[in-house]
C-alpha positions in Angstrom: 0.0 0.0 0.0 1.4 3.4 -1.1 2.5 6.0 1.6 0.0 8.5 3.0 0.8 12.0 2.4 -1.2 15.1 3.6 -2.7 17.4 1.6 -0.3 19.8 -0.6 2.9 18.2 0.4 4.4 16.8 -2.9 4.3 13.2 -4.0 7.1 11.8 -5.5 6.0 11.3 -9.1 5.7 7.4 -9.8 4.9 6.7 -6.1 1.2 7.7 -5.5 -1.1 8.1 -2.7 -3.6 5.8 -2.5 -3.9 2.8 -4.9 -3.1 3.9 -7.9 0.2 5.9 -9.1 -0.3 9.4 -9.0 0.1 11.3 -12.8 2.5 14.1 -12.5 1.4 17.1 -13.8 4.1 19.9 -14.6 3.5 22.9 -12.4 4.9 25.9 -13.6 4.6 29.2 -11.8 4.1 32.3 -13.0 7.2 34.6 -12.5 8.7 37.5 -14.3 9.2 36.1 -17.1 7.1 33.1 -17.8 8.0 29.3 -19.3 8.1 29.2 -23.1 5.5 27.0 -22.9 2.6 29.0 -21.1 1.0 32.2 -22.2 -0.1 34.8 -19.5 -3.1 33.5 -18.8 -2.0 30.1 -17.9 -2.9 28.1 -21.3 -0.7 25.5 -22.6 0.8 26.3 -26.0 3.1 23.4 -26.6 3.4 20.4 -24.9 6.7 19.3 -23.3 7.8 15.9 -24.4 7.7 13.0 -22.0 9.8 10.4 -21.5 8.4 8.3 -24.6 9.0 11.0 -26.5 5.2 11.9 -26.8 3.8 15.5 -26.9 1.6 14.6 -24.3 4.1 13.9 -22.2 1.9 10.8 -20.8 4.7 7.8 -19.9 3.2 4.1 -20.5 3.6 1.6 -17.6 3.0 3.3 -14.8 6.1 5.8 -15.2 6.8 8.7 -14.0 5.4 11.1 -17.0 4.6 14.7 -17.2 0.9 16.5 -18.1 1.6 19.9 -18.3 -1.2 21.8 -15.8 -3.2 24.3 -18.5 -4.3 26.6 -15.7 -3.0 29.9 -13.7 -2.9 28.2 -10.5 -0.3 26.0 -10.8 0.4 23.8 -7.4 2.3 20.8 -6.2 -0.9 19.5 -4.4 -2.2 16.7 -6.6 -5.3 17.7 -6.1 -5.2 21.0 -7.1 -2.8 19.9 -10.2 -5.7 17.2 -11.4 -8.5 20.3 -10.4 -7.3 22.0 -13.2 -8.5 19.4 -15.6 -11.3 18.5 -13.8 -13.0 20.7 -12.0 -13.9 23.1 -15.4 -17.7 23.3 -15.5 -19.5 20.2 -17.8 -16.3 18.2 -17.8 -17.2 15.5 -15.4 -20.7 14.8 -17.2 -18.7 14.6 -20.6 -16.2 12.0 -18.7 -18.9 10.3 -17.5 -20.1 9.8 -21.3 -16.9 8.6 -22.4 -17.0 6.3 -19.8 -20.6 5.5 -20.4 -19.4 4.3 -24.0 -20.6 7.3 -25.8 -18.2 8.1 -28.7 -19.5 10.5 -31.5 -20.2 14.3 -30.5 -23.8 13.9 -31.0 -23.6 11.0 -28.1 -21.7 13.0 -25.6 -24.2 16.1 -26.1 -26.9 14.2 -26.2 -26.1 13.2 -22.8 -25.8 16.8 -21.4 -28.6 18.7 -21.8 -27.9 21.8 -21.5 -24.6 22.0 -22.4 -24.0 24.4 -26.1 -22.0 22.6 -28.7 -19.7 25.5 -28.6 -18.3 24.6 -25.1 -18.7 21.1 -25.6 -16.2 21.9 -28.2 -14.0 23.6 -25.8 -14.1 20.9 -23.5 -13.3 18.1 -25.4 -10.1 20.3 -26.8 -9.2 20.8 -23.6 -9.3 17.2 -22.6 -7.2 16.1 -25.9 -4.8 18.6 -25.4 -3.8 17.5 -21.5 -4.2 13.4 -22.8 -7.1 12.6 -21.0 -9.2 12.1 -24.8 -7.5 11.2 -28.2 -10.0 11.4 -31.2 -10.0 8.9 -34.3 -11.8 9.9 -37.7 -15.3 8.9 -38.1 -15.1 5.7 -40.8 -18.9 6.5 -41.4 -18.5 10.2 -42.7 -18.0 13.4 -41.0 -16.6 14.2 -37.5 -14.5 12.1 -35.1 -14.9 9.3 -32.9 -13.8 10.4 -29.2 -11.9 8.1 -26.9 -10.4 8.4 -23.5 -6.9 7.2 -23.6 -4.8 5.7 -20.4 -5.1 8.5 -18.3 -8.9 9.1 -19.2 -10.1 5.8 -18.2 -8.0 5.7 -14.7 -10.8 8.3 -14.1 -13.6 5.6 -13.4 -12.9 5.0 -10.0 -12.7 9.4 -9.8 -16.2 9.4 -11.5 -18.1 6.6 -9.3 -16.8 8.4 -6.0 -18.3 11.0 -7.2 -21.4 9.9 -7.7 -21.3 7.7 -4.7 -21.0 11.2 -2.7 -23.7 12.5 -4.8 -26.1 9.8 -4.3 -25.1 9.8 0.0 -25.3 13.5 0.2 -27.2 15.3 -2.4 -30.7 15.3 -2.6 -33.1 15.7 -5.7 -34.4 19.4 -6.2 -37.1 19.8 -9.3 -34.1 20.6 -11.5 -33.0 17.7 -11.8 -36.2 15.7 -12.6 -36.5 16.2 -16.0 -37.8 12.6 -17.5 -36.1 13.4 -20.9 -32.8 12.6 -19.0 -33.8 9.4 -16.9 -35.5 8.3 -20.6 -32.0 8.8 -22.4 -30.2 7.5 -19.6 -32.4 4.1 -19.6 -32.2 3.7 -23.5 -28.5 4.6 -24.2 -26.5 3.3 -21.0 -29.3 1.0 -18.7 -31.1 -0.9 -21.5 -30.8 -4.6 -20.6 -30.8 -5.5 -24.1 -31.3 -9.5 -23.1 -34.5 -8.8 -21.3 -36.3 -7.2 -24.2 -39.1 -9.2 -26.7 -37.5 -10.1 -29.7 -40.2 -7.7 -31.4 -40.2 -4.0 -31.4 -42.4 -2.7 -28.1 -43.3 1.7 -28.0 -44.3 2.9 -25.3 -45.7 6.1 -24.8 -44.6 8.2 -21.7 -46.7 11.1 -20.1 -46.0 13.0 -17.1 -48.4 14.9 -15.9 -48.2 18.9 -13.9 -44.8 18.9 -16.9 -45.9 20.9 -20.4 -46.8 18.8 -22.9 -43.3 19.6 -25.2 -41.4 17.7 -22.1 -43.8 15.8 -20.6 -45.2 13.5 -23.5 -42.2 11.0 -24.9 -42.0 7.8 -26.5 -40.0 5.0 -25.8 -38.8 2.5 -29.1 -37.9 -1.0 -27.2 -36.0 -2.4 -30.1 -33.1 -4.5 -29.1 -30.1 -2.3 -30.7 -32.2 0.3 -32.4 -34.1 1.3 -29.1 -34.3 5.1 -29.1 -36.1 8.1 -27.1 -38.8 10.0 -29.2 -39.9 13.6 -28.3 -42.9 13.0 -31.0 -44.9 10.2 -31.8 -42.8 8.0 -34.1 -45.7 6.5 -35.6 -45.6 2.9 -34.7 -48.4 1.1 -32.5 -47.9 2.0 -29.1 -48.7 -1.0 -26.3 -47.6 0.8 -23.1 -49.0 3.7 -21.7 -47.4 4.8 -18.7 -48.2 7.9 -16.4 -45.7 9.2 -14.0 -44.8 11.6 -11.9 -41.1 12.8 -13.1 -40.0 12.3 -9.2 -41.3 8.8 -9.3 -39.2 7.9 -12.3 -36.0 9.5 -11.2 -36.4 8.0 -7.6 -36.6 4.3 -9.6 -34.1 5.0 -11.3 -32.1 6.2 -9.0 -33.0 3.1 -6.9 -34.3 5.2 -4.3 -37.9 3.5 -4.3 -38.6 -0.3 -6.5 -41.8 -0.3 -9.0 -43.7 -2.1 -7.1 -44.0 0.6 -4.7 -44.4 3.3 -7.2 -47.7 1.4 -8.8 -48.8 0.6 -5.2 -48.6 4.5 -4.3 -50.2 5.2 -7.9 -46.9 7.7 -8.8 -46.2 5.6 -11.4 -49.2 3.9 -13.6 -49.0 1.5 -16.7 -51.6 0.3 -19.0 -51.1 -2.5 -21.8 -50.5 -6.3 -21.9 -50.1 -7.5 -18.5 -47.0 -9.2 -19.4 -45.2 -6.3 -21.2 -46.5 -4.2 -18.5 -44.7 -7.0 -15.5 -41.6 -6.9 -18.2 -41.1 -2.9 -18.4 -38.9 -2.0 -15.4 -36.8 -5.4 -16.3 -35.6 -3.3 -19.3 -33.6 -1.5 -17.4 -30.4 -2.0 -15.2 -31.1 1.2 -13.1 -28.5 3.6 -12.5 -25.3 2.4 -10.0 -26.4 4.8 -7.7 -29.5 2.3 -7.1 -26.2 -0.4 -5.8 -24.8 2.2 -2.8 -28.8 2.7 -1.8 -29.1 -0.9 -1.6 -25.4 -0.9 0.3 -26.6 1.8 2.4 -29.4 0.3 3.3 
């Protein structure tokens, strides 16, 4: 087990606190006259080679490499040095889509409401540029294919703390209830692909108190073409369900089972009774549903 060290005392590079090695990140301070490689305000504008010889600077194997820090607040605390990747507004949610398997722009936005394309843009620049994503071209056409490299993906343990924290400490305020974003999360990251009929199921979602542009959405259950509608896609619908947005999320989330839900009348479905038995099978639920359970 690597040596504890307290916070803001320096680690040697290669050694580590905790389980994993630690990923040494240049820090430069700002003096008279500043490093070649930093402009005033702190941004990188060339990378300094590693040891492989990369730009990145990212050594393979564990070794000691260097990840030049891109901000003005450059530290020895290892925590502060990885803050200045990672604490930038919209870039855990984007990590957590790379993790999630998305790949293509579209994905990754998809899974952020809210966030423009234009800082999406910025973000995932940023993220290349310190090694955390490398991008491919997109064999289908336009665009690229995003992937986290070595560095990106030693994030996953990073990103479930966080939402292990989240889920202990954080409750639900109406903001964060909107259905279109449990809906997307079920379809593109939850769908348990081996539970669903081998035909193509819709069902038709309404939430009522919500207006009718957000509260009316459409599910296709279609093995590897399932997708979220905002308008009627035009196929027979089976399921009707009626839910309160809380309800959904709380499921989701794990925080109450279905059973309960239909018992309290929060969530309702109409249909085939054994499509209607089958629909919350469809979905894995969200980790966060695992630490209630743990909790509990």
């Amino acid at each position: 087990m690597a040596p504890e060290a307290p916070l803001g005392v320096p680690v040697p590079l290669g050694t580590g606190v905790g389980r994993r090695p630690q990923l040494g990140l240049v820090a430069r301070h700002h003096g008279p006259s500043l490093p070649p490689s930093l402009d005033a305000g702190g941004e990188i504008l060339h990378a300094a080679p590693g040891p492989d010889g990369t730009e990145s600077g990212l050594a393979g194997g564990g070794a000691a490499g260097t990840l030049l820090a891109c901000g003005p607040t450059a530290s020895t605390c290892p925590i502060a040095r990885a803050s200045e990747v990672l604490a930038e507004r919209w870039t855990p949610i984007i990590l957590r889509n790379l993790l999630l398997g998305s790949t293509t722009f579209s994905e990754i936005a998809a899974g952020a409401p809210g966030l423009s394309r234009t800082l999406l843009t910025t973000r995932l620049r940023q993220l290349e540029r310190v090694g955390v994503v490398r991008t491919s071209p997109n064999p289908s056409g336009r665009g690229s294919h995003y992937h986290l490299t070595d560095a990106g993906r030693d994030l996953a343990d990073v990103m479930e703390a966080l939402g292990t924290w989240g889920e202990r400490w954080m409750e639900l305020a109406p903001e964060h209830l909107d259905p279109g974003v449990v809906l997307h999360s079920w379809v593109s990251w939850y769908l348990a692909t081996e539970c669903l009929p081998e035909r193509r199921v819709v069902a038709h979602f309404q939430f009522p108190g919500l207006p009718k542009k957000g509260g009316e959405l459409w599910i296709i259950f279609d093995g590897e073409r399932s997708e979220v509608c905002r308008k009627d896609p035009g196929f027979e619908v089976e399921l009707f369900v009626r839910a309160e947005p809380a309800a959904l999320a709380e499921w989701h989330l794990g925080r109450i089972e279905w059973t309960d839900a239909l018992q309290a009348e929060r969530i309702r479905v109409l249909g085939p009774s054994v499509l209607a038995r089958a629909l919350p099978t469809w979905n894995r639920r969200s980790p966060a549903a695992q630490v209630r359970r743990a909790a509990g």
